[in-house]
Phi, psi and omega in degrees: 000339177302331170322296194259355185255345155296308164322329192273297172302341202272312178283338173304330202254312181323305165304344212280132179067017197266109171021302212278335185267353186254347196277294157323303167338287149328318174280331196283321177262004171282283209262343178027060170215070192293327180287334143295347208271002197262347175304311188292303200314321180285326182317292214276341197281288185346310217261353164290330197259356169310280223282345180285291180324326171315269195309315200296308158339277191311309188278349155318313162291014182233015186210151189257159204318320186299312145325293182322315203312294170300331179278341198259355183267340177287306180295313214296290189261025151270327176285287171337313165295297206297322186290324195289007187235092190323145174240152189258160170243144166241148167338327183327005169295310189064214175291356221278339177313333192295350166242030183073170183333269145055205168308346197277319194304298189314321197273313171314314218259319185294335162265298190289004151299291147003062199107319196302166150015262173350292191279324143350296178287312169308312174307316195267011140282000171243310152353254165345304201249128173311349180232095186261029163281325164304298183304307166289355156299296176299288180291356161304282183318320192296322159323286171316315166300345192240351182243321184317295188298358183260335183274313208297316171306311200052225170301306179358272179304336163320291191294351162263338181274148171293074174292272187010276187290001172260331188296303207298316169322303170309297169323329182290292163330294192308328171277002161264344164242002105000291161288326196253007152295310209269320172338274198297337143324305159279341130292024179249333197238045153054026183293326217239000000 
């Protein structure tokens, strides 16, 4: 089970200020149809985090647990930094409204994935974890607790929530778990 519920905090605490999420924010108050926009949000999240998990899969065979271990306590508190720096959204929707809720959501969330965090974190949580349908299940899910509740809400709960004090609190998670990745690493190469 460590499969999928690590995956879900981990992307869950990740997402908190993230692109994809001032992204919602944005789809939600253009189209005020949260329910294609959260359908697109599961689409595109599935097939991105499929091919991340994919690769994480693939580059898994080539290291050993111990290794992993140590690139995923390096990712870990590489996300720690990286949550502490707010992100913008650019503009990168473009014309894409002309194709409804939707397909726009789908196609917006599926580029803006692309390099991010997330998808960072998911290729190195299917690496790390044995099931990996679970990890992409999980980081779906983790998607969906941190993007869902911005379309349904819309600006409102933005402009009331302490972003600040949540990146840092998330940044904290993320170095804690870091730490404690890097922990089981050095008892896997015999340190401890």
């Amino acid at each position: 089970m460590e499969s999928l519920f690590v995956p879900i905090l981990v992307v869950a605490l990740a997402e908190i200020g993230d692109k994809t999420q001032l992204l919602a924010l944005v789809l939600a108050a253009r189209f005020r149809k949260p329910w294609p926009i959260i359908g697109g949000i599961i689409a595109a999240t599935l097939a991105n985090h499929f091919a991340a998990g994919a690769v994480g899969k693939w580059v898994s065979t080539f290291f050993s647990e111990a290794t992993l271990s140590w690139l995923l306590a390096a990712s870990f508190l590489a996300v720690a930094a990286w949550t502490l720096v707010p992100d913008k959204l650019d503009d990168d929707e473009g014309g894409l409204k002309k194709f409804g809720p939707f397909l726009t959501t789908l196609i917006a969330f599926f580029l803006a994935e692309m390099g991010d965090k997330t998808q960072v974190a998911t290729v190195m949580l299917a690496a790390q974890y044995p099931h990996f349908w679970l990890v992409v299940m999980g980081t779906t899910i983790g998607m969906l607790l941190a993007n869902v509740p911005v379309v349904l809400a819309g600006n409102f709960a933005a402009e009331r929530l302490p972003l600040v004090l949540i990146r840092r609190l998330a940044a904290s998670a993320f170095a804690v778990l870091g730490l404690a990745a890097a922990w089981h690493a050095a008892k896997l190469n015999g340190l401890f």
